[in-house]
C-alpha positions as CSV (number, residue, x, y, z in Angstrom):
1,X,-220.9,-39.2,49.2
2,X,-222.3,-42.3,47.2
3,X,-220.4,-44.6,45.5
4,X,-221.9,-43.0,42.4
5,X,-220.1,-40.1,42.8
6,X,-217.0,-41.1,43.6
7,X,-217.4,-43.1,40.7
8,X,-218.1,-40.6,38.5
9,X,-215.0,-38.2,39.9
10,X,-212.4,-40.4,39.6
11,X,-213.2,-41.2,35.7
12,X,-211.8,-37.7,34.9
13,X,-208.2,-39.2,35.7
14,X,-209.0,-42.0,32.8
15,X,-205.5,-42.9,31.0
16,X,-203.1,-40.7,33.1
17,X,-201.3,-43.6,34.5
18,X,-200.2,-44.4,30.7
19,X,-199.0,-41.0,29.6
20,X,-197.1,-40.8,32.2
21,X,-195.5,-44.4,32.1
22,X,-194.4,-43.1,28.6
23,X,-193.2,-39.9,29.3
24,X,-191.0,-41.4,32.2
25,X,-190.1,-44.6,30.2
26,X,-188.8,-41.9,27.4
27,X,-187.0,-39.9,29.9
28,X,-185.7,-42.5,31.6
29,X,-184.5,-44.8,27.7
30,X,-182.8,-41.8,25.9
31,X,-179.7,-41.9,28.2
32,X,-179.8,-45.1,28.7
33,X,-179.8,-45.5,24.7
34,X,-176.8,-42.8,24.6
35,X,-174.8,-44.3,27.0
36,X,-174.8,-47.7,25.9
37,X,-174.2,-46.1,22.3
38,X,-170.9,-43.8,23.7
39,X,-169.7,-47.1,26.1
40,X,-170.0,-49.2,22.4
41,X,-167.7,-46.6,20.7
42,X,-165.0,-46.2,23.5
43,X,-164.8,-50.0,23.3
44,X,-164.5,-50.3,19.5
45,X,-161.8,-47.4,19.5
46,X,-160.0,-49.6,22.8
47,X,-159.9,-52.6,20.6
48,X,-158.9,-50.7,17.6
49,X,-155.6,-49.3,19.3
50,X,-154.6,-52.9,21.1
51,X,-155.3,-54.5,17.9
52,X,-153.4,-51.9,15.8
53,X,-150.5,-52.1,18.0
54,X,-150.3,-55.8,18.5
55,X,-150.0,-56.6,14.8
56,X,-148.3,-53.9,13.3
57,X,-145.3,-55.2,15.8
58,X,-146.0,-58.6,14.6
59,X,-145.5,-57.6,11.1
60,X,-142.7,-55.5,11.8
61,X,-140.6,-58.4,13.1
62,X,-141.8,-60.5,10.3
63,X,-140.9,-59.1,7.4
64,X,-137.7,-59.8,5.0
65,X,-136.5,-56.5,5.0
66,X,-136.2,-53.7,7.0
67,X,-137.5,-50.9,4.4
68,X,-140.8,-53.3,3.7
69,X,-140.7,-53.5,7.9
70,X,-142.5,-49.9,8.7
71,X,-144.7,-50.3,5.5
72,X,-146.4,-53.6,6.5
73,X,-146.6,-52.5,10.2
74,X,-148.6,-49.3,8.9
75,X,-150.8,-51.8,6.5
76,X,-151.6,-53.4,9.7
77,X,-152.1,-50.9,11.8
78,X,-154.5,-49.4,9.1
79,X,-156.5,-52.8,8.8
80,X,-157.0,-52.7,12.4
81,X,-158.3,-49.2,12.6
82,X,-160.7,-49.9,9.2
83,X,-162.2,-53.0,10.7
84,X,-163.8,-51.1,14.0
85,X,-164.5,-47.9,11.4
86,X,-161.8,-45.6,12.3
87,X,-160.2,-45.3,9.4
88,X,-157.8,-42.2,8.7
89,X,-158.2,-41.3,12.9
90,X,-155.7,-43.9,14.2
91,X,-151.9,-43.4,14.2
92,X,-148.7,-45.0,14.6
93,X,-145.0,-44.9,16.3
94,X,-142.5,-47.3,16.0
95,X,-139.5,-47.3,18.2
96,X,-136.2,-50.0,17.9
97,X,-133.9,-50.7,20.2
98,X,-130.9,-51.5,18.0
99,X,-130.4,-50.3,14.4
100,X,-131.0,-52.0,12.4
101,X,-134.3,-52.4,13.4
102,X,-134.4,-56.3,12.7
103,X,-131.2,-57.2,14.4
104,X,-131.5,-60.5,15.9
105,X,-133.2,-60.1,19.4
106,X,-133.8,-56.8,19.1
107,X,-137.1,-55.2,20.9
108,X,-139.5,-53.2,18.6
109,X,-142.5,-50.6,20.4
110,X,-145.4,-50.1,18.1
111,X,-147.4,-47.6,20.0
112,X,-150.9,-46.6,18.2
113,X,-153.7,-43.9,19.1
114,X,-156.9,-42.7,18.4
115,X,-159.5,-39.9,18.8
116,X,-162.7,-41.3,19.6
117,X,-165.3,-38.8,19.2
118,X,-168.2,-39.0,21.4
119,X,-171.9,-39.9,19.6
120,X,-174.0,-37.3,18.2
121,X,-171.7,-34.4,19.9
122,X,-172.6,-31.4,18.0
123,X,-169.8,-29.9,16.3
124,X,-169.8,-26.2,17.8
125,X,-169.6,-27.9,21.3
126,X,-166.4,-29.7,20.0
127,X,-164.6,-26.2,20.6
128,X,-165.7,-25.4,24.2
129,X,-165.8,-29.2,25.4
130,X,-163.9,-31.9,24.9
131,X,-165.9,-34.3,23.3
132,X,-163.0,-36.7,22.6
133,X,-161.6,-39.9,24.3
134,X,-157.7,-40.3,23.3
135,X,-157.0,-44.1,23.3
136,X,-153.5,-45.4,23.6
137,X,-151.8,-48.6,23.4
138,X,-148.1,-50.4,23.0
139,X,-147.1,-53.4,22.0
140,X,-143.3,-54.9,22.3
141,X,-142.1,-57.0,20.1
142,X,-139.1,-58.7,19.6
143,X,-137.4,-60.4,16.7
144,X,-136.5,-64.0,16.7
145,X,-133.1,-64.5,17.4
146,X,-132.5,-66.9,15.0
147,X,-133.5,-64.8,12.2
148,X,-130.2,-64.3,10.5
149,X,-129.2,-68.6,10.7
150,X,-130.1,-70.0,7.9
């Protein structure tokens, strides 16, 4: 065989190598892309619930009162949640160990938790799969001792 025919049979594979680049590089990028998305989301909902929990206790054993005590810990809590965009998902518990609840030393859980549904999950798999991450955390908090001297 000459050189012109080898010449000539290998320029019916023109291009090939570029398709197939593609295709792989596209079958290769949409996971990737999904998984970075879904790792970005678990993270969001992990900060939301440390966040939420951390300062709903800190405004728990800050306030004046004991009835504006559970209200401003839920304000906080719900700021929390907003700010990483789950707002209405997140919840809250808050547990004293003496009552009242702001008794001088006493130790106040805030424990908060979230849903976080995974990207782009189609809602009809939602019933046979679970497409869902529950996220928990608690934070103790404890009220100044000093709180009553004045």
């Amino acid at each position: 065989m000459t050189w012109r025919a080898r010449l000539a049979g290998s320029r019916g594979e023109e291009g090939s190598a570029i398709i197939e680049f593609v295709f792989l590089g596209v079958l290769l990028l949409v996971p990737l892309v999904y998984l970075t998305m879904t790792v970005a989301r678990i993270q969001a909902g992990s900060y939301a619930v440390t966040t939420a929990a951390r300062e709903a206790g800190r405004a728990f054993v800050t306030a004046e009162a004991g009835d504006d005590a559970a209200a401003r810990a839920r304000a906080a809590s719900e700021v929390a949640f907003r700010d990483q965009g789950f707002t209405g998902l997140g919840s809250l518990g808050i547990a004293c160990s003496a009552s009242p609840c702001l008794t001088p030393d006493a130790r106040i859980e805030t424990t908060t938790r979230v849903t976080v549904p995974l990207p782009l999950a189609p809602e009809f798999a939602r019933d046979v799969v679970p497409l869902e991450i529950p996220l928990t955390a608690s934070h103790l908090s404890v009220v100044d001792r000093f709180r009553g001297a004045s």
